[in-house]
C-alpha positions in Angstrom: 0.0 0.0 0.0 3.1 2.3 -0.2 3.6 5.5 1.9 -0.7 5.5 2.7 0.0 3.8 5.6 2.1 6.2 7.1 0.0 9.7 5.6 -2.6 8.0 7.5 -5.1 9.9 9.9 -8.1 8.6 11.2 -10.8 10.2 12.8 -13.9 8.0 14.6 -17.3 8.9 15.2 -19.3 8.7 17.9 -22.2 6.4 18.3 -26.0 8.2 19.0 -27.0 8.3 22.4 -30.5 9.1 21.1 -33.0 6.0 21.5 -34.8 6.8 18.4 -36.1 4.7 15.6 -33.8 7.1 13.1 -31.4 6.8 10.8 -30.6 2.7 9.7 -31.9 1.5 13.1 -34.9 -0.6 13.2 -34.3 -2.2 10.2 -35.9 -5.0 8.6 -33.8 -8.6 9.2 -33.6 -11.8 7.7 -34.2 -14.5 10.6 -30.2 -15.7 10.2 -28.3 -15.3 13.0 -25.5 -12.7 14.3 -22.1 -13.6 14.9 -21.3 -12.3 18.3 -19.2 -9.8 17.5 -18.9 -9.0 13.6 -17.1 -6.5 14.0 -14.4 -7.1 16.1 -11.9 -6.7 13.5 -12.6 -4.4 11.5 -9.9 -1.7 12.2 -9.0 0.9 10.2 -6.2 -0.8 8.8 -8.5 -3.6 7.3 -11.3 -1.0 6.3 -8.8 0.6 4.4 -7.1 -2.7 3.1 -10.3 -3.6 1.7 -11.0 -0.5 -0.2 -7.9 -0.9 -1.6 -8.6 -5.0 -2.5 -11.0 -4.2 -4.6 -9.6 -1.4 -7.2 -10.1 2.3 -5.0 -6.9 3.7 -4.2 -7.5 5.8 -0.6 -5.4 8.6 0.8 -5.7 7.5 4.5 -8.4 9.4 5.5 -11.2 8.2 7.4 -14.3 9.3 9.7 -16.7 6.4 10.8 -20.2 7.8 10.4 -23.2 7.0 12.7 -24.9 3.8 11.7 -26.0 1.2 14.3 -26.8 -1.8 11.7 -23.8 -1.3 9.7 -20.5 0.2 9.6 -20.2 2.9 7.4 -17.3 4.9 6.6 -16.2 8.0 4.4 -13.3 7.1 2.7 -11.1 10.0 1.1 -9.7 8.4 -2.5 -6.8 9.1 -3.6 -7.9 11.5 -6.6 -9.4 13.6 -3.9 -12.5 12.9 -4.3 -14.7 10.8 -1.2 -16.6 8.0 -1.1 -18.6 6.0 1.4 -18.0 2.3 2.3 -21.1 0.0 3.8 -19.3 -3.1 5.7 -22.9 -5.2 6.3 -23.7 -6.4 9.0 -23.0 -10.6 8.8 -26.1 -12.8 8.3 -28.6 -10.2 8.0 -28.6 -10.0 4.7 -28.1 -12.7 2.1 -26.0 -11.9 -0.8 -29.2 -12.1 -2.8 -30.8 -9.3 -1.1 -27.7 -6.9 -1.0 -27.7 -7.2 -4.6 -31.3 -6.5 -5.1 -31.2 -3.4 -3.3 -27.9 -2.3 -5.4 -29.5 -3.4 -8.9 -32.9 -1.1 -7.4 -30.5 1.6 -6.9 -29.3 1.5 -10.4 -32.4 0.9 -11.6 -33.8 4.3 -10.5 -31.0 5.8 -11.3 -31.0 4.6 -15.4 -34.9 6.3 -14.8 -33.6 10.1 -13.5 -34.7 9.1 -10.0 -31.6 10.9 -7.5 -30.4 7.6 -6.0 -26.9 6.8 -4.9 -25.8 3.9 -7.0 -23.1 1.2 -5.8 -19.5 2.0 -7.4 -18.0 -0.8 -9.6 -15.6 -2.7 -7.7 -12.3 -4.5 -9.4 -10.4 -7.5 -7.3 -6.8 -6.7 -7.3 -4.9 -9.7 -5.7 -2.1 -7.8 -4.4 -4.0 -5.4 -2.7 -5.7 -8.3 -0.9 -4.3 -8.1 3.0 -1.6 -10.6 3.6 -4.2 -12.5 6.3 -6.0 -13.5 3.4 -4.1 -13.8 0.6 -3.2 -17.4 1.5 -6.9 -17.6 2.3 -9.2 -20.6 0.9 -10.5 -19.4 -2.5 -13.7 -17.8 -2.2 -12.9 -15.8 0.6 -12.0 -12.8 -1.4 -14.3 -12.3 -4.1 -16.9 -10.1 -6.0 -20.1 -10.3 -6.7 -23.1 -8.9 -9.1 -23.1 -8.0 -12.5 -21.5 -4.8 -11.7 -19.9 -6.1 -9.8 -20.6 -4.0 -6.3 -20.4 -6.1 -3.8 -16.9 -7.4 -2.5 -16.3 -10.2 -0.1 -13.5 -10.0 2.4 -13.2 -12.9 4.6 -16.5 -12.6 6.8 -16.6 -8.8 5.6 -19.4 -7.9 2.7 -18.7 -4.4 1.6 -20.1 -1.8 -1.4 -18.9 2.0 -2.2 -20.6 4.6 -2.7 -20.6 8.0 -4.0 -20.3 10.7 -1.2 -23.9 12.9 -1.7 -24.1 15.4 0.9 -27.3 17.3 2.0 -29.4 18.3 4.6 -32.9 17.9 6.1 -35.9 18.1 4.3 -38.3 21.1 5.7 -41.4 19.6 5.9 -42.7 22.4 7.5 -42.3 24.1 3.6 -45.9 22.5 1.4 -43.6 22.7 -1.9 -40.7 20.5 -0.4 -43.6 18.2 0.7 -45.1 18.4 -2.8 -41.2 17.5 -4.2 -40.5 14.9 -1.9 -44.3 13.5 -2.7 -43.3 13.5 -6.5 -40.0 11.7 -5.5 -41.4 9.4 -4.2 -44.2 8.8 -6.8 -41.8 8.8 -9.4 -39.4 6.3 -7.3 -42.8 3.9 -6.6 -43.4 4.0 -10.8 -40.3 2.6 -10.8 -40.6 -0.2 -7.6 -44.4 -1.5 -9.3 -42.3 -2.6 -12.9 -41.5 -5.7 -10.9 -41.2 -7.6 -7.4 -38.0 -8.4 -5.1 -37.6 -11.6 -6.1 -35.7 -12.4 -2.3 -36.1 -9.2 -0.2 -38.6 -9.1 2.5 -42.5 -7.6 2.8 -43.5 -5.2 5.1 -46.6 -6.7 6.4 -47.8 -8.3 9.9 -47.0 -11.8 8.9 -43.1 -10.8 8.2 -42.5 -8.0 9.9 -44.8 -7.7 12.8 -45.7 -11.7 14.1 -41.7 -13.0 13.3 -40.7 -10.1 15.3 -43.3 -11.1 18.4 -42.0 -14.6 18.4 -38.6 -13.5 18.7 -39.0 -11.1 21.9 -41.6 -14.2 23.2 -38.3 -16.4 23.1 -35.7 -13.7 24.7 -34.7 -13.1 27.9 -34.4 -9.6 27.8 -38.7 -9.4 28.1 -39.0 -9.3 31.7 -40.8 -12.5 33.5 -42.9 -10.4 35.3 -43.5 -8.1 32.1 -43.7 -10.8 29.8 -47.8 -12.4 29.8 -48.8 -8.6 29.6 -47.1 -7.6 27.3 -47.5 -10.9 24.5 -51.5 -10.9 25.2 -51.5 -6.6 23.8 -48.6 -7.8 21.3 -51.0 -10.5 19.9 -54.2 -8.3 20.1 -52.6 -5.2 18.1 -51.2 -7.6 15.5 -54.4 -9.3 15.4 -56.3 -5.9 14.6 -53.4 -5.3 12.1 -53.9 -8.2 10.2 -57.8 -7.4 10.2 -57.2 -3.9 8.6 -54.8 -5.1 5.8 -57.2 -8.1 4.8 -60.2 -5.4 4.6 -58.3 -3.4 1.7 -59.3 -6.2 -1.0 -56.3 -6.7 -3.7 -53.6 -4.9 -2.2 -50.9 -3.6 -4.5 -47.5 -4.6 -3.0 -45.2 -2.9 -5.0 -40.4 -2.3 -4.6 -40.7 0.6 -1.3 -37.4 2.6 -0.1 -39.1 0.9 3.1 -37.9 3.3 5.9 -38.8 6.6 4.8 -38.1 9.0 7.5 -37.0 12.3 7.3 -33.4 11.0 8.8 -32.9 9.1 5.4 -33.6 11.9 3.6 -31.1 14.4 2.5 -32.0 17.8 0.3 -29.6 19.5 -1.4 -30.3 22.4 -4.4 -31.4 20.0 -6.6 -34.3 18.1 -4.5 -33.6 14.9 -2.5 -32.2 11.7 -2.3 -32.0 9.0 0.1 -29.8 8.0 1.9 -29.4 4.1 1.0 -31.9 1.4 0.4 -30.7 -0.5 3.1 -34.1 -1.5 4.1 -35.6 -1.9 0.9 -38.9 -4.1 0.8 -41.9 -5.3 -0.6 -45.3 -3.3 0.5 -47.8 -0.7 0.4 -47.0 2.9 -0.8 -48.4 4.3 2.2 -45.4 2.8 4.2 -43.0 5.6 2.4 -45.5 8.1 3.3 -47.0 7.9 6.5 -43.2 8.7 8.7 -43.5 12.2 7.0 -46.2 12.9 8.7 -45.9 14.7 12.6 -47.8 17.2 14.8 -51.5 18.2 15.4 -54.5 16.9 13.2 -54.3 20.3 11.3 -50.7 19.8 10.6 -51.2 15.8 9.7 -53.4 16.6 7.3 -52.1 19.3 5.7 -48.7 17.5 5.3 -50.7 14.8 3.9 -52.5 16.6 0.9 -49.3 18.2 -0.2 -47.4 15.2 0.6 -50.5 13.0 -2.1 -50.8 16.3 -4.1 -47.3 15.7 -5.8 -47.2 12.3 -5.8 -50.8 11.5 -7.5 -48.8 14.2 -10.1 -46.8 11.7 -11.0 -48.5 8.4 -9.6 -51.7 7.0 -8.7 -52.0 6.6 -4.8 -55.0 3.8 -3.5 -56.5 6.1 -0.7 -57.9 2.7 0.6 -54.5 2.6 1.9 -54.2 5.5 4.8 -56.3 3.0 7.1 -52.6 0.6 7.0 -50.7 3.8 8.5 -51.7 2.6 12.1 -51.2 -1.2 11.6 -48.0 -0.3 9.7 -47.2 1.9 13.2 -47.9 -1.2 15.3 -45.6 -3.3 13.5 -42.1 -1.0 13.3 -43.0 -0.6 17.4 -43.4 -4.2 17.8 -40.0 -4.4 15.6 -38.2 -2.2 17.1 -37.8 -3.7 20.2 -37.1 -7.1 18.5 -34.4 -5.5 16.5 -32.8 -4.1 19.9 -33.1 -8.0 21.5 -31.2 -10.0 18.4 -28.2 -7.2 18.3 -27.8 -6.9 22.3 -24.8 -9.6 22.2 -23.4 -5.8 20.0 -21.6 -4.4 22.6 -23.0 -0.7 21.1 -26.5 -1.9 21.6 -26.8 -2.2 25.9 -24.7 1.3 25.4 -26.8 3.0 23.8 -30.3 1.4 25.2 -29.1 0.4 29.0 -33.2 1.2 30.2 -34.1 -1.6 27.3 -34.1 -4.8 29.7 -36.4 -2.8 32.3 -39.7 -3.3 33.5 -40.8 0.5 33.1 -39.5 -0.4 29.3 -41.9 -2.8 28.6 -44.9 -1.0 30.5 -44.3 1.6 28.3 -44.4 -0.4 25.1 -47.7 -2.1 26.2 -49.0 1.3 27.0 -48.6 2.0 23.2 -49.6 -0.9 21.8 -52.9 -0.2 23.8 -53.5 3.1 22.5 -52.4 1.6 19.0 -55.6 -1.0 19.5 -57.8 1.7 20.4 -57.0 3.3 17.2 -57.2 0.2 15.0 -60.6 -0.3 16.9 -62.2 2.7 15.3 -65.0 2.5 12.8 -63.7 1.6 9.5 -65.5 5.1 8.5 -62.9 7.0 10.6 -59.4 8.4 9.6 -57.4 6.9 12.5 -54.3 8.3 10.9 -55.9 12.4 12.1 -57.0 10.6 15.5 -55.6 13.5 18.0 
């Protein structure tokens, strides 16, 4: 790696302290199981190693961003440009779905839709680190047609351009109307065909595998436990009774965790983040985590939110009744994604209360108020309920 190992300075992040479902956390998983520690490794010699392995030539610099799922990492290349580098997280993805979300990625970008595409990645062999150059074959290797997604050892990595931005101000009606068109124009694009191996955000997937996970953990309190699986199973119950009463469904390709913290706007409108969590679903799932506040401000985020996506696409309004069972399930999820990454030594860090009784009285208190919603007359917009 010539005189890059000694020009090199490395600057870490920090991880959140924030217990919020923002940013990658939360994220859909596969049901495979977590190595202990995946990370343990991966220093910055080996992030950098990597980059290197497979055909970008780095300038030593570094800065770990905030991401508790993955570890991601700007990379400065050696042309002076910067790029960002997704190590995923081992055995929550296959190598099938990692490669779905990349080809969606390049798919909306061949259609004019701002996405961040996967760079193309080249194996060079004597970049490969000296730990696994004498490595079985197959350890280091490429995949995709691209290809974009490199293999080192237990490591799966992509790069990625560097897009900066900011928040969207959904405060503003016409960045409400853009992002709505966006997202119209990005949903045009997820209906031309299915995942053929990602998940579907639903209650069967999402919602019941992520119960029966937290029913088998020891982190859900003894004496928290029977209260706490009977509301479970009654929200999910009502969920499943409001997605069965919107006859034929259109499940269509979803960015799948649309929230304003995977948004960034720059000049030019926005872009997402990734599409770490793409999925199968409804369109309202993209929509209904823009919406905050009061009634009056729910709804008026809504029309301008539908005003410039039905521009662009049409929207089944049968659909706002899924916004509260599709609420249900990412609570219900979120404390199973917590459970299978505590053995993460970031994870009882940043959510020490997690384990607690108070935790789990709390998370039964909203799943109540989340049945009394779902319990409403199938005449009333839950989604304005105050």
């Amino acid at each position: 790696m010539g005189l890059r190992h000694d020009a090199r300075g490395t600057l870490k992040g920090v991880w959140p302290n924030q217990a919020m479902p923002d940013h990658d956390d939360a994220p859909l998983s596969s049901p495979l199981a977590d190595s202990q520690t995946p990370y343990a490794d991966l220093t910055p010699d080996l992030v950098l190693d990597a980059i290197e392995a497979f055909g970008h030539r780095v300038d030593g610099r570094l800065l770990q961003l905030n991401s508790y799922e993955n570890r991601v990492f700007q990379i400065g290349l050696d042309d002076g440009g910067m790029a960002v580098a997704k190590f995923y997280r081992a055995s929550r993805w296959t190598d099938d779905q990692i490669l779905e979300e990349h080809d969606f990625a390049l798919e909306l970008m061949e259609a004019e839709v701002p996405a961040v595409p996967p760079l193309p990645l080249a194996l060079v062999p004597e970049r490969v680190p000296a730990t696994l150059a004498q490595a079985p074959e197959g350890t280091v290797r490429l995949l995709g047609t691209l290809p974009s997604l490199g293999v080192l050892g237990l490591h799966r990595l992509a790069l990625t351009p560097r897009r900066g931005g900011r928040s969207p101000e959904l405060e503003d009606p016409e960045v409400l109307r853009w992002l709505g068109r966006f997202l119209g124009r990005l949903h045009t694009v997820g209906a031309r065909r299915p995942f053929a191996h990602r998940l579907t955000m639903g209650v069967a997937e999402t919602g019941r595998s992520a119960r029966d996970s937290l029913a088998d953990s020891p982190l859900l309190p003894p004496d928290q436990r029977a209260m706490w699986l009977g509301v479970a199973d009654q929200a999910l119950d009502l969920a499943d009774e409001a997605f069965a009463r919107v006859d034929g469904l259109r499940l269509r390709r979803l960015h799948g965790d649309c929230h304003p913290g995977n948004i960034l706007w720059t000049p030019d409108g926005p872009h997402f983040v990734d599409l770490d969590d793409a999925c199968m679903g409804p369109a309202v799932q993209d929509l209904w985590m823009l919406l905050s506040g009061e009634r009056a401000e729910r709804t008026r985020q809504l029309d301008a939110l539908l005003d410039g996506y039905e521009s662009v696409c049409e929207f089944d309004w049968r659909e706002l009744k899924l916004i509260e069972p599709l609420r249900t399930v990412r609570l219900i999820h979120h404390s199973a994604w917590i459970a299978r990454r505590w053995h993460d030594p970031a994870f009882p860090a940043a959510f020490p209360w997690f384990d607690s009784g108070v935790y789990w009285q709390q998370q039964a208190d909203a799943l109540r108020q989340q049945i009394e919603l779902m319990s409403q007359s199938d005449d009333t917009p839950t989604w304005l309920i105050d």
